[in-house]
C-alpha positions, 0 to 999 in steps of 0.5 A, a space after each residue: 299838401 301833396 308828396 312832392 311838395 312834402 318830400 321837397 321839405 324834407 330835403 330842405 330839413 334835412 339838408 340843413 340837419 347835415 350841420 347839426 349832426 356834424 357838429 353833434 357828433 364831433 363832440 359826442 363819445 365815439 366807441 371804439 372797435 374792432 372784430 379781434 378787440 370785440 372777440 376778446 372783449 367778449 371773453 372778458 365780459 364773461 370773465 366778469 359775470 356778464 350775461 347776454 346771449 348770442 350777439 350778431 355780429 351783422 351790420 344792418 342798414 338804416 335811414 333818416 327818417 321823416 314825419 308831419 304832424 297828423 291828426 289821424 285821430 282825432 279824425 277817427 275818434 268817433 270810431 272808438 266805443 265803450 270809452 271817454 276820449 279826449 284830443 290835445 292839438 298841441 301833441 296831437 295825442 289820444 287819451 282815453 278812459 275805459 267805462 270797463 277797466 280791463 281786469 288783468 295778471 302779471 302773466 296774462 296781461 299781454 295776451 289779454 291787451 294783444 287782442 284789445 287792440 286789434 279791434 278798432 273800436 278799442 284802439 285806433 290803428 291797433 295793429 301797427 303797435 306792438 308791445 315792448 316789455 323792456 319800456 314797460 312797467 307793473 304799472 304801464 304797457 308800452 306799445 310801439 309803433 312798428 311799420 316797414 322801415 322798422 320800429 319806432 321809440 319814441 312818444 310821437 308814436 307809442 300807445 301807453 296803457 294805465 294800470 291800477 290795481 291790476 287792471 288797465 284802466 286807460 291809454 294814451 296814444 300818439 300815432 304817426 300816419 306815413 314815414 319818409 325816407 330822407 336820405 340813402 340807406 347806410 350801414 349801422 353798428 352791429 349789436 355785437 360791436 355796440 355791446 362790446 364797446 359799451 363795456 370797453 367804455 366802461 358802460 356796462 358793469 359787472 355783474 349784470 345781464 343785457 336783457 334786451 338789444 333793440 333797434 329802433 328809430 326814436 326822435 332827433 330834433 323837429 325842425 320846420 313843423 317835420 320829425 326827424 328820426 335815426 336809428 339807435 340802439 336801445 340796450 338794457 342792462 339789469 343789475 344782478 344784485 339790486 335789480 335796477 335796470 337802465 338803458 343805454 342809447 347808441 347811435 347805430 350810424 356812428 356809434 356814439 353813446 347818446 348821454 341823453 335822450 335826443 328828445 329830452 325825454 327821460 323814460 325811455 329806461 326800462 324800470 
């Protein structure tokens, strides 16, 4: 299928999403805010032992984006070595186990697999991911996809290793090949207004810490056979006292909550 043809059905898709979102979103919790609400609201945060470092008050931009089904790996899979490698159509996902389990620590473990997966004969298309500690956990390394129009979180294109007993002894891995972008860029919610509204409505308690604020794309809906992503703002808040933490998602475009994952999935929360 040549481009034109695909961008033709991403228009198409997209055009029809605009009545989806439109209806999502007039039902979904707006966030209020304000430069001189969020100055104070800031004071306040602190007031009740909150943490979190310097938030940038910039507005950014972003798309929707789009994707097709590939089965990228699967037609490079003879290229992996050391490994026993299986392909699920279905998901179009790449699962392998590792003939010599990699022997890891909790502090070397990201040096240790930054390096694994920048040969291609352990990981295909090993550096377009990147780790994400704040979707990791002891017993699993997160790695993202990341691309020139950004990050993406979400399992159409994330590489998951396995770990028992201190070693890696496996990964999952699903892969997007190319991003379209569907419609003009626009302008995204700062970090600093999405914090500040998240404690105004009451999404943040006290006493706890933000530890990380990311941007990234993570899925909408598939519609026609083709992805569709937007850009949401991933922030993760870890209580002081039990140590628990849960990760909130806001829509960087209107700013409303996300009450659940716009995929369905439910572990996007770090642990």
């Amino acid at each position: 299928m040549d481009f034109k043809r695909i961008e033709v059905i991403f228009l198409i898709v997209f055009f029809s999403l605009d009545v989806f979102l439109f209806l999502s979103f007039r039902n979904s919790q707006q966030l209020v805010s304000s430069s001189s609400t969020n100055t104070s609201t800031v004071s306040e945060m602190k007031k009740r032992n909150i943490s979190f470092g310097s938030l940038d008050s910039k507005n950014g931009y972003a798309y929707y984006l789009g994707s097709q089904p590939d089965d990228s790996l699967a037609e490079n899979s003879n290229k992996l070595t050391g490994q026993k490698v299986e392909y699920d159509e279905s998901d179009h996902s790449l699962t392998s186990g590792l003939e010599d389990p990699i022997s890891i620590t909790s502090t070397n473990r990201e040096t240790v697999m930054n390096k694994f997966i920048k040969k291609e004969s352990n990981v295909l298309f090993g550096k377009s991911y990147k780790y994400a500690p704040q979707l990791s956990t002891k017993t699993r390394m997160v790695y993202i996809y990341s691309g020139t129009l950004g990050d993406i979180y979400d399992k159409t294109a994330q590489l998951t290793f396995t770990i028992s007993d201190n070693e890696v002894v496996g990964y999952t891995q699903t892969y997007v090949r190319s991003l379209i972008i569907l419609h003009e860029r626009q302008v995204i919610k700062s970090e600093k207004e999405v914090i500040t509204s998240l404690y105004a409505n009451s999404e943040i308690p006290n006493n706890s810490k933000i530890s990380y604020a990311n941007l990234a794309y993570t899925k909408l809906l598939v519609a026609k056979g083709s992805t569709i992503y937007i850009p949401v703002w991933f922030v993760t808040i870890k209580n002081k006292d039990s140590k628990v933490n849960t990760t909130k998602k806001v829509n960087a475009f209107t700013g409303n909550i996300i009450k659940s994952s716009t995929n369905g999935d439910s572990d996007y929360s770090a642990q």
